[in-house]
N, C-alpha and C positions, 0 to 999 in steps of 0.2 A: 868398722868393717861390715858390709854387708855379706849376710847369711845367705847362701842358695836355697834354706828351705824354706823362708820366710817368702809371703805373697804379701802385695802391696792391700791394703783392708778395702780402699773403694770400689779397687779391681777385683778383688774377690767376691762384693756383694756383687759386682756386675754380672758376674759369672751364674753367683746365686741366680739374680732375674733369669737369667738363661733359661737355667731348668723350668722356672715356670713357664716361659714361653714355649719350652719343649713340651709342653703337657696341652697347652693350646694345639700346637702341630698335632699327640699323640690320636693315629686312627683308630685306636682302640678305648680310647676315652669316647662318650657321648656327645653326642654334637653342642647340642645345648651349653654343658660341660666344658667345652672347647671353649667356648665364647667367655663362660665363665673366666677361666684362666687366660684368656686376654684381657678381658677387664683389668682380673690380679695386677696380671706383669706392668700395667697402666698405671695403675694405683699406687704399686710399689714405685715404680720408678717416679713420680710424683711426688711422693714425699722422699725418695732420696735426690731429687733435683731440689725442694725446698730445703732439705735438712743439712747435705753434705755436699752440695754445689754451693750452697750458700756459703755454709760453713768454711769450705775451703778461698771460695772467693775475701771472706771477712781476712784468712789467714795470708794470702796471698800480699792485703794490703798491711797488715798486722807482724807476721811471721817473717817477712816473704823469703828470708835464707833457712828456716829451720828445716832440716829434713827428716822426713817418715823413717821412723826407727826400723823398719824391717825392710823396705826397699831404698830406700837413700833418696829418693824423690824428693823435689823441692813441690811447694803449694801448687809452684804456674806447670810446672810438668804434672804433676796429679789430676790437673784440672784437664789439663790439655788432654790428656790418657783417657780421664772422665769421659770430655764430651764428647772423644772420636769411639769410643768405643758405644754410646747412646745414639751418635747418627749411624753406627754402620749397622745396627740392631732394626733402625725402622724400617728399613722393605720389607723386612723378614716379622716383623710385627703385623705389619700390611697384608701379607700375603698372609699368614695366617687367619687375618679376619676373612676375609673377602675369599677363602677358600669355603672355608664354615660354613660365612653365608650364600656359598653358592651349593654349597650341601644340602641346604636347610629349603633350598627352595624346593625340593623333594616332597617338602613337607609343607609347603604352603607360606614358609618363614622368609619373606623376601625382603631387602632393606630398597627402595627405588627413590629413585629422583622424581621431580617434578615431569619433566620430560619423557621419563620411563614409565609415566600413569599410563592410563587408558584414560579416552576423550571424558567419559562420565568421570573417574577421579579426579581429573584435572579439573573439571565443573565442580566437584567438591571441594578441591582444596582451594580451588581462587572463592570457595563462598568460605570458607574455613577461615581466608587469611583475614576474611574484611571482617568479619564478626567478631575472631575470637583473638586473632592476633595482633592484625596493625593496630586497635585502640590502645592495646600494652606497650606500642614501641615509644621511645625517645630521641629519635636519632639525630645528631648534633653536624653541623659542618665546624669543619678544623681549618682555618687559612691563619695568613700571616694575622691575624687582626683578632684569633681568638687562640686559649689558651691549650693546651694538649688535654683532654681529660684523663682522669686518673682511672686504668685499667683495673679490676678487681681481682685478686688470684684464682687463679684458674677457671674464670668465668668465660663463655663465649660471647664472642663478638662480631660482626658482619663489618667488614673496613671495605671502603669503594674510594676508588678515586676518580674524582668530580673534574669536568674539564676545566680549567682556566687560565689566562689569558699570560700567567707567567709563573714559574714557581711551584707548590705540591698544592693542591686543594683535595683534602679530605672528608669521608664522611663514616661516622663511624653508628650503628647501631648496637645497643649492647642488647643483647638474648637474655628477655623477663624468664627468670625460674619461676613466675606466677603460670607459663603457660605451661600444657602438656609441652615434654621435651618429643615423646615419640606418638605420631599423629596417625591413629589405625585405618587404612581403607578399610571401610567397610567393617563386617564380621570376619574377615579374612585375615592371614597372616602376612598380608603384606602391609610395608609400612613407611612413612616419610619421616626425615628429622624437622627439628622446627628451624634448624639454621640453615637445612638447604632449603626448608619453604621460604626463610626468609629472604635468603639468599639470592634466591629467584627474582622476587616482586622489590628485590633492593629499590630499582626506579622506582616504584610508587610512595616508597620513604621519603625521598630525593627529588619533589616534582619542581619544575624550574631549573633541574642542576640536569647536564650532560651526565649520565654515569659511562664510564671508559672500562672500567675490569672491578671486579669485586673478589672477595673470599674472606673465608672465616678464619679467627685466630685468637687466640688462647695464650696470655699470660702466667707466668708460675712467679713468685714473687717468693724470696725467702723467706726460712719457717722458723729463721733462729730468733727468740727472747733469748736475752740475757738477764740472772738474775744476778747481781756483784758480791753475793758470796757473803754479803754481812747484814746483819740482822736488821729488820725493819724498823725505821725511828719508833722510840717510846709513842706509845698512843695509835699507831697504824697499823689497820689489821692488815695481816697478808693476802686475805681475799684481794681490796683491793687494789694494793700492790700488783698482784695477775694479773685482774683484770685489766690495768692499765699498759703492763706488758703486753698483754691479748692483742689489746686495741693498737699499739704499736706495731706487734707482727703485722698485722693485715695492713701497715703501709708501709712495708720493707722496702727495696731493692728491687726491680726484676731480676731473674736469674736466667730466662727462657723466654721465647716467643715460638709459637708453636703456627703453622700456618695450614691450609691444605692445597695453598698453590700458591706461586709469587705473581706480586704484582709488578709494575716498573720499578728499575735499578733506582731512579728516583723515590719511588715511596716509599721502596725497603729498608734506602737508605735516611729517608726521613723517620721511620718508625724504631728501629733502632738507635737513631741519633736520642727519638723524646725519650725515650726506656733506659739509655743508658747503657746498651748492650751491642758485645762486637758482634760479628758474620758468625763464629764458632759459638755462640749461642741460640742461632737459629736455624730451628727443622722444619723442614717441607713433610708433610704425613699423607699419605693418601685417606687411609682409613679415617673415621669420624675423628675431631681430636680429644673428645671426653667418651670413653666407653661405657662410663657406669650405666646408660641406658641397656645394655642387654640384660640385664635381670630381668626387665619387665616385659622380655620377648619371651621369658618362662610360660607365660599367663597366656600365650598365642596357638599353644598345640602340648595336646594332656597324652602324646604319645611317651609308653615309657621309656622305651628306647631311647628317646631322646636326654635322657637326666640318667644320674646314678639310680642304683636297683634302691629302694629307702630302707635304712639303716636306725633304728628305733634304738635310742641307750636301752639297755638291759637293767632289770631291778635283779638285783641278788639274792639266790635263794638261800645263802646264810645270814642275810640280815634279814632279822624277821620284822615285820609292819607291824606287831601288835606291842611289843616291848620297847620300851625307851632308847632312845641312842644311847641317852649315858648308861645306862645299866649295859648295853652291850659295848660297848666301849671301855667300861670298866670291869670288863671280863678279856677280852683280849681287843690288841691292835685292828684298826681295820685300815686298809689300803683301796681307795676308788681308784680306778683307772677309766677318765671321760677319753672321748663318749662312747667309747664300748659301752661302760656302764654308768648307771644314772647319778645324775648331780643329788637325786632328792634325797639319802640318806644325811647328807650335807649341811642340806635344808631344814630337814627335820630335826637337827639338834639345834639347828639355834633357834627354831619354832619352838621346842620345848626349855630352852635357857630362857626365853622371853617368856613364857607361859610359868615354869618350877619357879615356886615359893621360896625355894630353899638357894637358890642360884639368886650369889651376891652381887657378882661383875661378872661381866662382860669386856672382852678387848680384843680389838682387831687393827689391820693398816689394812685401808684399801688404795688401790691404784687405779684400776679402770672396772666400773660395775655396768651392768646391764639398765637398758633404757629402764625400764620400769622392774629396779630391782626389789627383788624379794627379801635381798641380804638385807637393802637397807628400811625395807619392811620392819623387820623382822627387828631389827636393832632400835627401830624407832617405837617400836610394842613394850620390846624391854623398858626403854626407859621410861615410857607412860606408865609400865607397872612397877615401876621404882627401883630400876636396878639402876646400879652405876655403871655406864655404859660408856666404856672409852674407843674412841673411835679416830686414830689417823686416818687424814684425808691427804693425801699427797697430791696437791697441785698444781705442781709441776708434771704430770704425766702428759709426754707431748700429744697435741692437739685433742686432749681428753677436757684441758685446763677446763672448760667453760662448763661444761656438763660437772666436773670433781667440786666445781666455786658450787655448783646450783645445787649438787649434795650435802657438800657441807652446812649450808644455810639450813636445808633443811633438818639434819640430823642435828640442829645447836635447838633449832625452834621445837624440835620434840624429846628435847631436856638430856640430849647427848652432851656430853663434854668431847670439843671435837679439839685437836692438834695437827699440826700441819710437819714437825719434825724439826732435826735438825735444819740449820739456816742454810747451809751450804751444802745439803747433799741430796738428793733424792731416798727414800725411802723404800723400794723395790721389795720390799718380804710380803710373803703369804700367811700373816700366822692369826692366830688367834685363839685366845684365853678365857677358859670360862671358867670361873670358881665357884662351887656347890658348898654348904655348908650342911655338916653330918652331925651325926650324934658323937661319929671319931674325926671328928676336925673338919677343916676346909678340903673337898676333895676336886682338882684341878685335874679339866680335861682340854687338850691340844690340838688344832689341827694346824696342821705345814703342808703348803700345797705348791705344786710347779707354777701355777695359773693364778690369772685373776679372780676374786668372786663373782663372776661374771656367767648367768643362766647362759645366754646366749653364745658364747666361746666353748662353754663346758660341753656343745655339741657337732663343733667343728674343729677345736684344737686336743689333741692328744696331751692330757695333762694327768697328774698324778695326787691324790689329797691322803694325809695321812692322820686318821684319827686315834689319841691314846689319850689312858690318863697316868703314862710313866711319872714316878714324879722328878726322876731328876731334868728330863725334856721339860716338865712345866716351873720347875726352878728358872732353867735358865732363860723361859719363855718371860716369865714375870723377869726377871732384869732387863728384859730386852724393850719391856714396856714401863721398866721403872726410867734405864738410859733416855727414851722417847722422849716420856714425861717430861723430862728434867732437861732438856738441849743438849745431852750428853752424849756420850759414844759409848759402849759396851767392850771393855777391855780381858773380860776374863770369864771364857763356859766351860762346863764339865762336858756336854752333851750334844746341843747344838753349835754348828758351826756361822758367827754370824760375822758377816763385814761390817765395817773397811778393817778392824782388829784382831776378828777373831775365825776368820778362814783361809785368808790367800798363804797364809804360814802354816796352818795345819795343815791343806793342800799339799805345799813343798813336803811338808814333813814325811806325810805319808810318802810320797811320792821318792823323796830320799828314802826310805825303809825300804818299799821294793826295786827300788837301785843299789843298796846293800844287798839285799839277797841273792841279786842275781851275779854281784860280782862273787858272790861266797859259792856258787854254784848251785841257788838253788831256783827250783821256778816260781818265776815274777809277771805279775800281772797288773796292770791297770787299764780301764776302759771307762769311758764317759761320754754322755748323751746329753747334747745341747745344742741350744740354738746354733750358737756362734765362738770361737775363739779368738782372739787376738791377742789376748794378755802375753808381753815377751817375758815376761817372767817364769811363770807357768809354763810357756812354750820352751824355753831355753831347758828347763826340768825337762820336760819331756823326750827333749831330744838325747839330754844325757842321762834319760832312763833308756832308751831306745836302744843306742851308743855298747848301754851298761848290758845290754840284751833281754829287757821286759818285755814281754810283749806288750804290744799297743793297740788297743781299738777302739774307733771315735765314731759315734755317726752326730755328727755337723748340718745339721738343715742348712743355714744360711755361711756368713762371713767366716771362712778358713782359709788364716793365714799361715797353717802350719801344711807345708808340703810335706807326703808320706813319698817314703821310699826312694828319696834319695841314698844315693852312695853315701858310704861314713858314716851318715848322719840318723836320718829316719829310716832306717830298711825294716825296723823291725816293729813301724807304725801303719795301721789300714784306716782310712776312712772312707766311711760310706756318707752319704747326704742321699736324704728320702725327699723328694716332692711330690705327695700324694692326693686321693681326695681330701685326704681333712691335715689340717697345719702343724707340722711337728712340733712342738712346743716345752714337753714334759723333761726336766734337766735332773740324769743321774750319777752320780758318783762310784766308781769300783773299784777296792784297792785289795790285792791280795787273790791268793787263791783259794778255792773253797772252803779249805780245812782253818784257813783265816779271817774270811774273806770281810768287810767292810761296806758296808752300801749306805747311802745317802742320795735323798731326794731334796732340790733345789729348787729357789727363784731365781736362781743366780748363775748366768753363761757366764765360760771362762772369757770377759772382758773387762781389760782396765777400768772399764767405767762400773763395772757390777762388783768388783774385787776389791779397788780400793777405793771409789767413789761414792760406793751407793750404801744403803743399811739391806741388806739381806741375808735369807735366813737357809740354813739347809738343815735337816734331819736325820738321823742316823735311825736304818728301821733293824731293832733289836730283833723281832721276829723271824725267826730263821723260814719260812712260809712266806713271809714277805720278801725278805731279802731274794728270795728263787725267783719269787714272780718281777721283781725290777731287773735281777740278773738276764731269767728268758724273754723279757721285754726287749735287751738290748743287745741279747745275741739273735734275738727271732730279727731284728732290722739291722745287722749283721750280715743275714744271710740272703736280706733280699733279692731275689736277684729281678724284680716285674719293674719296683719303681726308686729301685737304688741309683744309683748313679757312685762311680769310685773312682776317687780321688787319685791324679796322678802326681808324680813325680816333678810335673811342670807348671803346677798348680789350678790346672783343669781337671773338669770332671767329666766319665764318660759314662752313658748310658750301659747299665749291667745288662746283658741278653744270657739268660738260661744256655746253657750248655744244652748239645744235645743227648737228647734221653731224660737228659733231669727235669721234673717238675718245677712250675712255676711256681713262687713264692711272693706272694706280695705280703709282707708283714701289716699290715694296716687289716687288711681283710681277711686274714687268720686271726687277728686279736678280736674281732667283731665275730667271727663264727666260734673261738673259744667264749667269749662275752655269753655268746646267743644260746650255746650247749651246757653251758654250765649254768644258766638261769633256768634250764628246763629241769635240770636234776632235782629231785628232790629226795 
């Protein structure tokens, strides 16, 4: 039987993209800004056309009767839901750009055609094209007599059709990434693409051939590897193994063809016939069809206006810079909150576990780190100076795979002992273990963090790191790197909560306790901040905590498929979803009321794949000081009301507007002005 408050998962992320493309539209965001989150909404929906279009299309041929446990959809209605609701999204993608950048010409930021130059730019850019561009083209004819070429995911391409004498005659140029993608007039802020320059001088690619109509067009190719679940033959390392999965992905399936205007009913039907793909997998776009070029119109006008006001992470004036991490870590708990405040206390412990004499091991799992990271600096120091340095590399982190192989390599050749985990599950936890040795034994310091080891995230995603040296937290941290070790699963903690065994039941558990209390009459509470939910497990609790009269509060960034405040059912659940400047990311746990109360910080969204699929870790912060500050964290975005957005009944979300009289509240930039006050104290 299908539930009324359960939302379909694909359709909810669509939803999610929504809000980001409302942050493109919002006139109160930056113009610059604006463009930014076009890009996002582009990006995202990219890899949810590689990941969950693909995914469902594989199901369709696979599944094709099973239906979605919360909406009773079958694969081909999911799919069909998918793609109508991505084409009625692009005008309004569209128009979002091209409002921007008609904004922006205010400012000098102007995107023009070929046609749209002035006589002198056009004299530049036909000397532009012969110099710098057409030596890099290769463009190929396509007739009965030659083969289709193999399109690259989400590469651009310039397709013409060539006249002749019977049948489709094709010409196709692919767009070199060797060349500049955005071509500057001048010192000025006006600018050309390289596919509409190409797109222009198409003829001069094609000389001898009639060209009849041209346009650009973009490929998406699916992004699913599969790994089969069982272990890798004796003798084969699992780098490998990726890599050859890698190389696979990149010649999937098309899932997509992306165009920015149709050519003949003939060629469109010849170009889906070679791709494999029906009419409901192609979009007409006005706007450019790859956006990531607007970052580099950042570089074209230093007005401030045009960008966020800059927001520096704060250093803390209770961590003091001249005394050790571990010595202040083994005096009380410390709790980071990025990027309010700064990643480098973080940093500075494992600089000094690489550096201390006396620090035996090291152990971490990482999932995605920064281009030139310092984590694995730091770990690579360690083991040069003889520590035993264990190091999970999860390789399966999607579209990370090829950068996580090039870390690993390197962290084996600078004397890490590296592991890749369980065969069959991803790896998702933030933890890591350092053990000191004293004059009174081995002393074991912890951090559990929401986020990646990742410098660069740690200044755009809202994430949570918790440093202690509790020792029942670092008990059950070391089992958790003993299960690692050894291809095992982790069946029993005192303190930390770790999946697939040892949280989605403590979860219930709790979660049944304040559903006892409330039927006993007393007040009951739970609240949780995360990416995404889906788990119907978890969600079925919920609802018969709601039922039982708990209160509920969720704030959900992305995929929610639990509708609040339904009749019967969820009346007595709120959920909020923030899409803000910086990516809500940090995952907390709330069970009880204050004179009880429970807090725990996570890597782990409430979803099936993070619950009982994956290895992840959450933390319980014993600190009654901490526990306040994750609490007012997630009633301060509770009360958003600038960039909340609240969850209805029908499983849309609607833009929160301030009541009149009441001040504005944007939680993101209250936590950045407490960050920024509280560093000043001294």
């Amino acid at each position: 039987m299908i539930q009324p408050y359960y939302m379909n998962r694909e359709l909810s992320w669509i939803g999610f993209n929504v809000r980001v493309l409302e942050e493109a539209e919002d006139p109160n965001n930056p113009l610059l800004e604006q463009l930014s989150f076009s890009a996002i909404y582009q990006s995202n929906l990219d890899e949810f056309v590689q990941v969950r279009v693909g995914a469902m299309i594989d199901r369709m041929e696979h599944e094709p009767k099973k239906k979605d446990s919360r909406s009773g959809m079958k694969p081909k209605e999911q799919l069909n839901a998918m793609l109508e609701e991505i084409s009625a999204l692009l005008p309004r993608k569209d128009r979002a750009y091209f409002r921007t950048m008609e904004q922006l010409r205010a400012y000098g930021i102007e995107h023009v055609t070929f046609n749209d130059a002035t006589p002198e730019e056009q004299t530049y850019l036909e000397q532009y094209f012969k110099m710098e561009v057409k030596p890099l083209l290769s463009p190929i004819v396509i007739d009965k007599g030659q083969p289709f070429p193999f399109l690259k995911n989400k590469s651009l391409y310039i397709v013409v059709q060539l006249a002749a004498k019977s049948g489709v005659k094709l010409g196709i140029i692919p767009i070199s990434s060797h060349a500049l993608r955005v071509i500057r007039l001048g010192r000025t802020g006006r600018f050309v693409l390289l596919e509409d320059l190409i797109l222009h001088f198409a003829t001069q690619a094609f000389k001898g051939h009639k060209v009849l109509e041209a346009a650009v067009m973009r490929v998406t190719r699916s992004g699913l590897i599969t790994y089969g679940g069982h272990a890798p033959d004796e003798g084969t390392d699992f780098c490998d193994v990726m890599e050859e999965l890698i190389h696979k992905r990149s010649k999937r399936q098309a899932v997509r063809l992306q165009m920015n205007s149709s050519l003949s009913p003939e060629v469109m039907e010849f170009l889906l016939g070679k791709l494999c793909l029906k009419k409901k997998q192609l979009f007409f776009e006005e706007a450019p069809l790859d956006l990531s070029f607007v970052y580099k119109l950042q570089e074209f006008n230093d007005t401030p206006e045009l960008r966020y006001p800059p927001q520096k992470p704060q250093n803390r004036r209770d961590i003091s810079a001249r005394k050790s991490m571990m010595t202040q870590i083994a005096e009380r708990d410390i709790l980071l909150s990025y990027p309010y405040e700064s990643i480098s206390p973080f940093l500075r412990l494992l600089d000094e576990a690489a550096l201390d004499p006396d620090v035996a091991s090291i152990k971490i799992t990482l999932y995605r780190v920064a281009t030139n990271s310092r984590v694995v600096d730091a770990l690579c120091q360690a083991a040069d100076n003889g520590k035993d340095v264990l190091v999970l590399v999860e390789l399966r982190a999607r579209f990370d795979e090829e950068n996580n192989i090039r870390w690993a390599k390197r962290l084996i050749d600078a004397g890490c002992t590296v592991i890749y985990g369980p065969h069959n599950m991803k790896v998702h936890s933030k933890l890591l273990l350092i053990s000191r040795r004293t004059e009174n034994g081995v002393q074991n310091f912890v951090q559990v963090g929401t986020g990646n080891y990742n410098e660069k995230t740690a200044r755009i995603y809202t994430d949570l790191c918790l440093m202690t040296s509790n020792p029942d937290i670092a008990e059950d941290a070391r089992h958790v790197f003993d299960a690692l070790s050894t291809d095992s699963l982790l069946e029993h903690t005192n303190a930390l909560l770790v999946a697939p065994l040892c949280m989605r039941s403590k979860l219930l558990a709790m979660l049944e306790e304040e559903i006892i209390r409330a039927k006993n009459g007393e007040e009951a509470y739970f609240a949780a901040k995360v990416n995404s939910i889906s788990d119907k497990g978890l969600m079925d609790k919920i609802v018969e905590a709601s039922q039982a009269g708990v209160k509920v509060e969720m704030a959900v960034r992305g995929i929610c498929c639990l509708k609040p405040g339904v009749p019967g059912y969820t009346e007595n659940v709120r959920i909020v979803s923030i899409v803000g400047r910086y990516l809500e990311h940090s995952r907390i746990y709330i069970f009880g009321t204050k004179e009880r109360r429970r807090v725990f910080i996570s890597s782990a969204d409430f979803m099936t794949r993070n619950t009982v699929h994956r290895v992840e870790v959450a933390a319980p912060l014993y600190d009654e000081h901490l526990r306040e500050q994750a609490v007012s964290l997630v009633q301060l975005c509770m009360s958003d009301n600038t960039k909340a957005r609240i969850g209805q009944s029908d499983g849309t979300f609607v833009h929160c507007i301030p009541a009149t009289g009441k001040a504005a509240i944007n939680a993101q930039q209250i936590q950045y002005e407490n960050a920024a006050a509280a560093a000043k104290k001294r």
